[in-house]
C-alpha positions as CSV (number, residue, x, y, z in Angstrom):
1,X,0.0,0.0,0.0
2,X,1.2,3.6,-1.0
3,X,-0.3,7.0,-0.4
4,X,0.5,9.7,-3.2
5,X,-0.6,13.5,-3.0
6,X,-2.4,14.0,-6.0
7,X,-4.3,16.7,-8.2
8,X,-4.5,20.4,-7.5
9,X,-2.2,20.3,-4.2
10,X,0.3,19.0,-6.4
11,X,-0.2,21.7,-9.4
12,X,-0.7,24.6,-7.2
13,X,2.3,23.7,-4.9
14,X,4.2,23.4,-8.3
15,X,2.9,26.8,-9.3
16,X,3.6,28.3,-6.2
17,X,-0.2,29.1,-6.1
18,X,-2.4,28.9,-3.1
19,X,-3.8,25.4,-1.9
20,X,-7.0,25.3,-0.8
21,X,-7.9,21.5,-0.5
22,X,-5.1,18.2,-0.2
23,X,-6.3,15.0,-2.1
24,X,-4.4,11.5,-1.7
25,X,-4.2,8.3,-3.8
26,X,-4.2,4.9,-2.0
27,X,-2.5,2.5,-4.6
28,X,-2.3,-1.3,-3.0
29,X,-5.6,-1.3,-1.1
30,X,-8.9,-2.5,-0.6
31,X,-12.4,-0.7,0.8
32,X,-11.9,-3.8,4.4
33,X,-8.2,-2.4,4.5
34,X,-9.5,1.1,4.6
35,X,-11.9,0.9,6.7
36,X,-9.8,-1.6,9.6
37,X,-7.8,2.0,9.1
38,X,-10.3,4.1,10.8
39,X,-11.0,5.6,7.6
40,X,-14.5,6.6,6.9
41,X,-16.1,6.2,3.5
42,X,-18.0,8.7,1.4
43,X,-18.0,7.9,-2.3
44,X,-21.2,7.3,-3.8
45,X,-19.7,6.7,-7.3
46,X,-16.5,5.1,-6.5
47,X,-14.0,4.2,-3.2
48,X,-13.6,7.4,-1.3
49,X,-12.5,8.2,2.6
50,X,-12.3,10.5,5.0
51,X,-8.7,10.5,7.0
52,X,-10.0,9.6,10.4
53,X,-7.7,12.8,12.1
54,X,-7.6,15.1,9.3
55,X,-10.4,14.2,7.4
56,X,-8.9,14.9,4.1
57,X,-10.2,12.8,1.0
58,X,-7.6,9.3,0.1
59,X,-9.6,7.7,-2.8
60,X,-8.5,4.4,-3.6
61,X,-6.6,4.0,-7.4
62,X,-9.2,3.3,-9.9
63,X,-9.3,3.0,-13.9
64,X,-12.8,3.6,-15.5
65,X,-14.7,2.3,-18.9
66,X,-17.2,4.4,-21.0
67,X,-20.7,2.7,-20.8
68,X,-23.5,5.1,-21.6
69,X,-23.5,9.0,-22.7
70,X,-23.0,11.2,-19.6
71,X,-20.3,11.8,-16.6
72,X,-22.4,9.2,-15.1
73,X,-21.9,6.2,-17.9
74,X,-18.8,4.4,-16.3
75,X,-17.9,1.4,-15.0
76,X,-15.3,1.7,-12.1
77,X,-12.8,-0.4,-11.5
78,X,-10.5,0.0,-7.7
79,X,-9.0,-3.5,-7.3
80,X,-5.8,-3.2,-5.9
81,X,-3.6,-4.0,-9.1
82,X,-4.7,-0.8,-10.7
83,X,-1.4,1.1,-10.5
84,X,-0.3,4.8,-9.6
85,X,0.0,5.5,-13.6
86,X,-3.4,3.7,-14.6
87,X,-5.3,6.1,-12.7
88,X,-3.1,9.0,-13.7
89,X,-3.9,8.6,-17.2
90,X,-7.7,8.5,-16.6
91,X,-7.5,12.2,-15.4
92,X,-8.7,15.1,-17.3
93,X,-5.8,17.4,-18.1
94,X,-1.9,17.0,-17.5
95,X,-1.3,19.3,-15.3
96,X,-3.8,17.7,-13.1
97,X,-1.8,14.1,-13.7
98,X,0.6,14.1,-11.0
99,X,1.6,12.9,-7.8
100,X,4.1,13.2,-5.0
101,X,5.0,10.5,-3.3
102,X,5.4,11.1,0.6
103,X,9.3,11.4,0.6
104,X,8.4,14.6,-1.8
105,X,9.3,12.7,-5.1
106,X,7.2,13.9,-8.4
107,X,5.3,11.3,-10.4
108,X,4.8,12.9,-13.7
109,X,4.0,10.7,-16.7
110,X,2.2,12.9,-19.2
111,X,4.8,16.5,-19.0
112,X,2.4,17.8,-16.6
113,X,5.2,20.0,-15.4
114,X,6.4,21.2,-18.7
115,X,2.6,22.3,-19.3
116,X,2.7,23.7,-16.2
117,X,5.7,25.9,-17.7
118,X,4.6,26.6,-20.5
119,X,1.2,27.9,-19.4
120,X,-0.9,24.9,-21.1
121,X,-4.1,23.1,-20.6
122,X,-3.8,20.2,-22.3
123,X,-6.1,17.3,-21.9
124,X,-4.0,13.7,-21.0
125,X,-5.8,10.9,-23.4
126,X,-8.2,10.8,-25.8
127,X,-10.9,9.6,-22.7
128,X,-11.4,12.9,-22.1
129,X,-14.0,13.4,-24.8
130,X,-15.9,10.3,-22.1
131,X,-17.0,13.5,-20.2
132,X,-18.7,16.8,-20.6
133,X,-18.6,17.6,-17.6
134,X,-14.5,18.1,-18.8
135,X,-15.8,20.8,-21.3
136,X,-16.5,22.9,-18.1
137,X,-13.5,22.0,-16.0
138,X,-11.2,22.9,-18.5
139,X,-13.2,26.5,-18.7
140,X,-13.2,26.7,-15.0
141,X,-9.0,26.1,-15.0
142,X,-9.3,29.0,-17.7
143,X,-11.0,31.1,-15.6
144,X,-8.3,30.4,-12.8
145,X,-5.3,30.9,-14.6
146,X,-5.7,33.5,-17.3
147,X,-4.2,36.0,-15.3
148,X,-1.4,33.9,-15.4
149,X,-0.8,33.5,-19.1
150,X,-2.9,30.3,-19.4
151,X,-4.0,29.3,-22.3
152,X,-6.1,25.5,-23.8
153,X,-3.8,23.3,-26.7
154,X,-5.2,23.7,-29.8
155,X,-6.0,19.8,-30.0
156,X,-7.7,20.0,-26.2
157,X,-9.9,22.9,-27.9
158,X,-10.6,20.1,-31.0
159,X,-11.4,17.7,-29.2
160,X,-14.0,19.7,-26.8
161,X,-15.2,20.7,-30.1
162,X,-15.9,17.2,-31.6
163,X,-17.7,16.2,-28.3
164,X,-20.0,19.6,-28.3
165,X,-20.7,18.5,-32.3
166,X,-21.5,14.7,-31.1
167,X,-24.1,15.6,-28.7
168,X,-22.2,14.6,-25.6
169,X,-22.3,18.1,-24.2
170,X,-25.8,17.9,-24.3
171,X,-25.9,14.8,-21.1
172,X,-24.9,17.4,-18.9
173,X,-27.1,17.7,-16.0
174,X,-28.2,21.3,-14.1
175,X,-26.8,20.3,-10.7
176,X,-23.0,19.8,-12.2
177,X,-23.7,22.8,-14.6
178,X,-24.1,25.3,-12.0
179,X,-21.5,23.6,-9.8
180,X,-19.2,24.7,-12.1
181,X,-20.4,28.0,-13.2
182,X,-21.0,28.8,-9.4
183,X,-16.9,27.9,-9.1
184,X,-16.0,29.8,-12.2
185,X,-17.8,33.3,-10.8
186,X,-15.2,33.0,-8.0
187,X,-11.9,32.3,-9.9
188,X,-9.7,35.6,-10.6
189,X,-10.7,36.2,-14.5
190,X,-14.5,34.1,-14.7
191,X,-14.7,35.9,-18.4
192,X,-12.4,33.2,-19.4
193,X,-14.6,30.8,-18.9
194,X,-17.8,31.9,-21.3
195,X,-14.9,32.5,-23.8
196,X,-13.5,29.2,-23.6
197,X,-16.6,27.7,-24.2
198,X,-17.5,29.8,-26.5
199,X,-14.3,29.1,-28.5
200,X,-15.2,25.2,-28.5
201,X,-18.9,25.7,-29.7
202,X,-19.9,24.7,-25.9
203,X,-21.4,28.1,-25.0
204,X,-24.8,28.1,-27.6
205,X,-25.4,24.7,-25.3
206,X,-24.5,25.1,-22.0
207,X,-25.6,29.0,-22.0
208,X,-27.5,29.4,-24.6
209,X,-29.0,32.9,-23.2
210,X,-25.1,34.2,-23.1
211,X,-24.6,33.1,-26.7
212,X,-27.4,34.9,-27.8
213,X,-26.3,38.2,-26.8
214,X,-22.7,38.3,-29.2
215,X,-23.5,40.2,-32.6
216,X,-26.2,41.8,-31.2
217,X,-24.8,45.9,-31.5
218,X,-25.4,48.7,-29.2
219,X,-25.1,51.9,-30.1
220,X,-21.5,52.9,-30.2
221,X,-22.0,56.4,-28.5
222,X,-22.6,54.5,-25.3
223,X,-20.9,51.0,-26.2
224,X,-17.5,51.4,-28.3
225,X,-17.0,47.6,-28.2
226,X,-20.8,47.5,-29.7
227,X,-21.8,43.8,-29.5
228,X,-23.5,42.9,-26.3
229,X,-21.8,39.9,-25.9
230,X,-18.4,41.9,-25.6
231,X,-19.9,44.0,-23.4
232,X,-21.8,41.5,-20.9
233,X,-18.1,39.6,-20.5
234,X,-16.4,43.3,-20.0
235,X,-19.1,43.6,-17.3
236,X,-18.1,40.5,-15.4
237,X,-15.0,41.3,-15.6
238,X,-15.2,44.5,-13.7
239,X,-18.0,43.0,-11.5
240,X,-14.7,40.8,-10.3
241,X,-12.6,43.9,-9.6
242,X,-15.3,45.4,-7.8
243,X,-16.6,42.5,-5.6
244,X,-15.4,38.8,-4.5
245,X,-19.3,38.0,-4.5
246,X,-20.1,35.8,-6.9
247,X,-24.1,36.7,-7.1
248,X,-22.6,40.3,-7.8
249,X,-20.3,38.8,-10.9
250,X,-23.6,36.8,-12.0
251,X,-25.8,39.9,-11.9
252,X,-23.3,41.8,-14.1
253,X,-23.2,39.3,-16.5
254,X,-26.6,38.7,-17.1
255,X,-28.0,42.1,-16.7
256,X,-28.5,42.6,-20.5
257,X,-29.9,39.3,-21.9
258,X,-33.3,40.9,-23.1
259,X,-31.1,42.9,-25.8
260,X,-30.7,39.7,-27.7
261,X,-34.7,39.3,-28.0
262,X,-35.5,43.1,-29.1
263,X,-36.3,44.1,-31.9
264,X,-33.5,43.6,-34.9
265,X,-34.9,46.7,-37.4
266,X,-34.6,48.8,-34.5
267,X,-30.8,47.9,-33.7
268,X,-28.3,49.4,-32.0
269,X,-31.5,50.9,-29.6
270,X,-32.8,48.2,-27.0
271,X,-36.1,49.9,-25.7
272,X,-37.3,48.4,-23.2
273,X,-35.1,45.3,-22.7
274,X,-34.8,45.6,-18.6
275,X,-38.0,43.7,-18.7
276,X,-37.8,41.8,-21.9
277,X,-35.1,40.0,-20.2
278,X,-36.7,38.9,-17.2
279,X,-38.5,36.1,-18.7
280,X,-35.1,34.6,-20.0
281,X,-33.5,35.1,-16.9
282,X,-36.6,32.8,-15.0
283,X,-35.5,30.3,-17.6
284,X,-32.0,30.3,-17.7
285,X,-32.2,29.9,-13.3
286,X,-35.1,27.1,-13.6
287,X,-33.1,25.2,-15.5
288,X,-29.9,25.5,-13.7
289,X,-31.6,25.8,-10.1
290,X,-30.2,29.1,-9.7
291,X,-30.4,29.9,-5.7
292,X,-33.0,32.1,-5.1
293,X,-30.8,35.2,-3.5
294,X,-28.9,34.8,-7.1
295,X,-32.2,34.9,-8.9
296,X,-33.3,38.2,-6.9
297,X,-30.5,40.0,-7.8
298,X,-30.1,39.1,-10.9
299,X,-33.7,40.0,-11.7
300,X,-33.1,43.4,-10.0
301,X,-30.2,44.6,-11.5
302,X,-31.2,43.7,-15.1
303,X,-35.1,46.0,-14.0
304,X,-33.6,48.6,-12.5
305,X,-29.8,49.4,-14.0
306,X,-30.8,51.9,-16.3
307,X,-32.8,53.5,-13.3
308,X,-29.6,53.5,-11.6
309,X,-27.4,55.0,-14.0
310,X,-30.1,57.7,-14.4
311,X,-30.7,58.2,-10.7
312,X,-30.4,62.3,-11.0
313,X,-32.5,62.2,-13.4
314,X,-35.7,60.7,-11.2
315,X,-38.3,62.0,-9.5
316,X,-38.2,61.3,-5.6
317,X,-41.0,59.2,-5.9
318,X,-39.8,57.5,-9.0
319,X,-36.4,56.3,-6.9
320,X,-38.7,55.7,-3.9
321,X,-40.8,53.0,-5.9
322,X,-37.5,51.5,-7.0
323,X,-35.7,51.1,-3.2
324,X,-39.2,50.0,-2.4
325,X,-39.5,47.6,-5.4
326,X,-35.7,46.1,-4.3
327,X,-36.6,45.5,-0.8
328,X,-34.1,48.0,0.0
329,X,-35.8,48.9,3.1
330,X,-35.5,45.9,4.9
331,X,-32.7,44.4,7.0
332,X,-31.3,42.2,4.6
333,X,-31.8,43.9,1.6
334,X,-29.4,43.5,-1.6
335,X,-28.7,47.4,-2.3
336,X,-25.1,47.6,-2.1
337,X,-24.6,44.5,-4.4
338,X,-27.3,45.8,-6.5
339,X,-24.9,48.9,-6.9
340,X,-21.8,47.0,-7.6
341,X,-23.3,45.2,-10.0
342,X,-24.7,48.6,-11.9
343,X,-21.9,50.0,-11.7
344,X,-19.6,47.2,-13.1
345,X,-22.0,47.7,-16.3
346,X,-21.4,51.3,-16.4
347,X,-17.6,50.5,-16.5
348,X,-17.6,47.7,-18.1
349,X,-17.2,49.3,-22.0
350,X,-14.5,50.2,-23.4
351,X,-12.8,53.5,-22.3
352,X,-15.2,53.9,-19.6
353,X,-13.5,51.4,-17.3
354,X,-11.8,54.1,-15.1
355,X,-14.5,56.4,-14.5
356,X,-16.1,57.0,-11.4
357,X,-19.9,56.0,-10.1
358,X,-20.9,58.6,-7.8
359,X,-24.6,57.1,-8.3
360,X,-24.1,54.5,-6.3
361,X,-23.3,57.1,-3.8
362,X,-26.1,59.3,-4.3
363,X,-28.8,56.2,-4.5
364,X,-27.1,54.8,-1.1
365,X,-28.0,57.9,0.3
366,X,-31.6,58.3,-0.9
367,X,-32.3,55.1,0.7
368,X,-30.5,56.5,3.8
369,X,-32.9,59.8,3.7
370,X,-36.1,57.4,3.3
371,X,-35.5,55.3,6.1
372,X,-34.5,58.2,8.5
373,X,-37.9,59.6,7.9
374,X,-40.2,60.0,10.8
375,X,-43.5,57.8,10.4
376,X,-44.9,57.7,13.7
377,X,-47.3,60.8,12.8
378,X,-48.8,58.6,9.6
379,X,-49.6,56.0,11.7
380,X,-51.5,58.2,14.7
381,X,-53.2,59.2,11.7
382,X,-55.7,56.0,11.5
383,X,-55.3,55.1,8.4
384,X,-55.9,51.6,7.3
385,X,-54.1,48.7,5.2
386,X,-52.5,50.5,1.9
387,X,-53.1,53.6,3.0
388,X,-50.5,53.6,5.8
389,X,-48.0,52.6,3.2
390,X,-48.6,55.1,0.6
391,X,-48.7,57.6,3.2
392,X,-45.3,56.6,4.2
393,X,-43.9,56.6,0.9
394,X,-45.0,60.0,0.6
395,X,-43.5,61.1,3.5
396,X,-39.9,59.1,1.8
397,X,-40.5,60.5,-1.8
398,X,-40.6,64.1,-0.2
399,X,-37.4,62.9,1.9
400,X,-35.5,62.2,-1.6
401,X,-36.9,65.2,-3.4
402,X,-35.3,67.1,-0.7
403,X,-31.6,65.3,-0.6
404,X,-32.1,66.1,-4.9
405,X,-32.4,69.9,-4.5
406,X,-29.1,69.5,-2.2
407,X,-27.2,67.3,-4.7
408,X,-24.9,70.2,-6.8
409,X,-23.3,67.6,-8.3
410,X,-25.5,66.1,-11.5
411,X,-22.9,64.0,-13.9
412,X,-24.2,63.9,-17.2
């Protein structure tokens, strides 16, 4: 029996980046060995345990055969002759096809290391194309090392190609979809990961609301990159300089999907695509089971951004019906991520990316006023049922109106 470290500790370590998580390979051993161990198991799919002390994964070395379409079509095979580089070459890309052995010695069969070097994802066989949920890994690693020169082989990009055009792409299931997506808004560049997939054909089925949006123009005055597809990836990408949230990133990115539904013989304009959108947006979080606090968010920011980037403009009772709208007068309301995410769309064009967003100041304080005002006289007043609530929102709209005559500063 020997125990390898294996995986991303062994990559990152290599790269001198963060590790977040240690996995281990048991080569030589059976599930009765394991458990007599003190080991406790936890694969559903194949042999998996828990280090009894510190409860780190060891999965037992395993080789795997293609049965049926899908990342669940395998048969699994963890007898104790399957060897150290047997399971190696079942893994999805080289530099994730290493180990260390625990006197610090390198196992490295496929040049993980030199790919490492060289800035490459490059898959490690041709089982790859077995599994789509690969497709999205390998967008995912994009996503986490673009910043460090990272790029996908040419032949990895092929091959994720071929398996888009055979259909295989289309086995994968919501709950590994947004797994992946939901890790990709947290890496440091997450625009590398619609691009990746986009590059391999992947996007149109995996995010098919996304795909729709590039070659769709905007009017240049306000958009210089002009197609919405450009511009909804330079939004994410600011979103992830402004905030390590990823329902933020999420909200940026989707904010504009109703341009890709209005109507084409009045392009570049997008009248009223805040709410065209929202009905995509219900469909695009139904079918990935989009948490509900992502959902809100999302739905808010893509109603109300062009509110927000006018917010001089309004009326006090116009903004007052928004913060109401938003539930930004409750405790645990979304305002401040609403704002980042409005403003990452403001800066997200091109030449606009250093400018400043003193609406998100100016709204923050609206809401501020409307909550500070006194509504103990409105309800001495005995009114009844909706009438206490317009009669507060009064009072608030007044509030605003006031903190609007004592703005000097309207940006244009």
């Amino acid at each position: 029996m020997k125990i390898y470290l294996v995986g991303g500790a062994v990559r990152d370590r290599l790269l001198d980046y963060p590790v977040s998580e240690r996995d281990w390979l048991v080569v030589g051993a059976t599930p009765d060995i394991m458990l007599a161990m003190g080991y406790k198991p936890v694969g559903k799919d194949f042999p998996v345990f828990l280090h009894p002390q510190t409860h780190d994964e060891y999965a037992l070395a395993r080789t795997e055969r293609k049965t049926a379409p899908g990342y669940k079509g395998f048969d699994v095979d963890a007898n104790p002759s399957v060897s150290l580089e047997e399971d190696l070459l079942r893994r999805d890309l080289t530099i994730n096809a290493m180990a260390m052995s625990e006197d610090g010695v390198l196992v490295d069969p496929f040049q993980g290391q030199r790919d490492l070097q060289n800035r490459i994802l490059r898959h490690v066989s041709p089982a790859f194309g077995e599994d789509p949920v690969r497709i999205l890994r390998v967008a995912r690693f994009a996503a986490r090392y673009a910043h460090l020169g990272f790029t996908v082989a040419e032949e990895t990009r092929l091959l994720m190609q071929s398996m888009v055009h055979s259909g295989e792409a289309d086995h994968l299931v919501a709950e590994r979809v947004w797994a992946e997506l939901h890790k990709a808004l947290r890496e440091t560049t997450p625009a590398a990961f619609f691009q990746t997939l986009r590059a391999c054909g992947a996007l149109a089925v995996i995010f098919p609301e996304i795909h729709a949006l590039f070659g769709v123009p905007q009017p240049a005055k306000y958009h210089p990159e002009i197609d919405t597809g450009v511009h909804s990836l330079m939004s994410l990408t600011m979103a992830a300089r402004l905030s390590a949230k990823p329902e933020v990133r999420l909200a940026a990115l989707l904010h504009d999907l109703g341009k890709a539904v209005t109507d084409p013989q009045k392009w570049p304009s997008h009248h009223g695509h805040e709410r065209k959108g929202l009905p995509i947006l219900e469909g695009f979080c139904r079918r990935l089971r989009v948490p509900n606090a992502y959902k809100a968010l999302c739905a808010r920011v893509m109603e109300y951004h062009t509110h927000c980037h006018r917010a001089y403009e309004l009326r006090g009772d116009t903004l007052v019906e928004m913060l109401q709208s938003m539930g930004a007068f409750k405790a645990d309301n979304q305002l401040r991520d609403f704002l980042l995410a409005c403003e990452a769309d403001a800066r997200g064009r091109t030449g606009f990316e250093d400018n400043d967003y003193p609406q998100a100041d100016y709204i923050m304080k609206a809401a501020q006023t409307a909550l500070a005002v006194d509504t103990r006289q409105v309800l001495q007043d005995n009114l009844r049922g909706a009438q206490i609530g317009a009669a507060i929102q009064k009072l608030r709209s007044q509030a605003v109106n006031g903190l609007k005559q004592q703005t000097t500063l309207f940006p244009s």
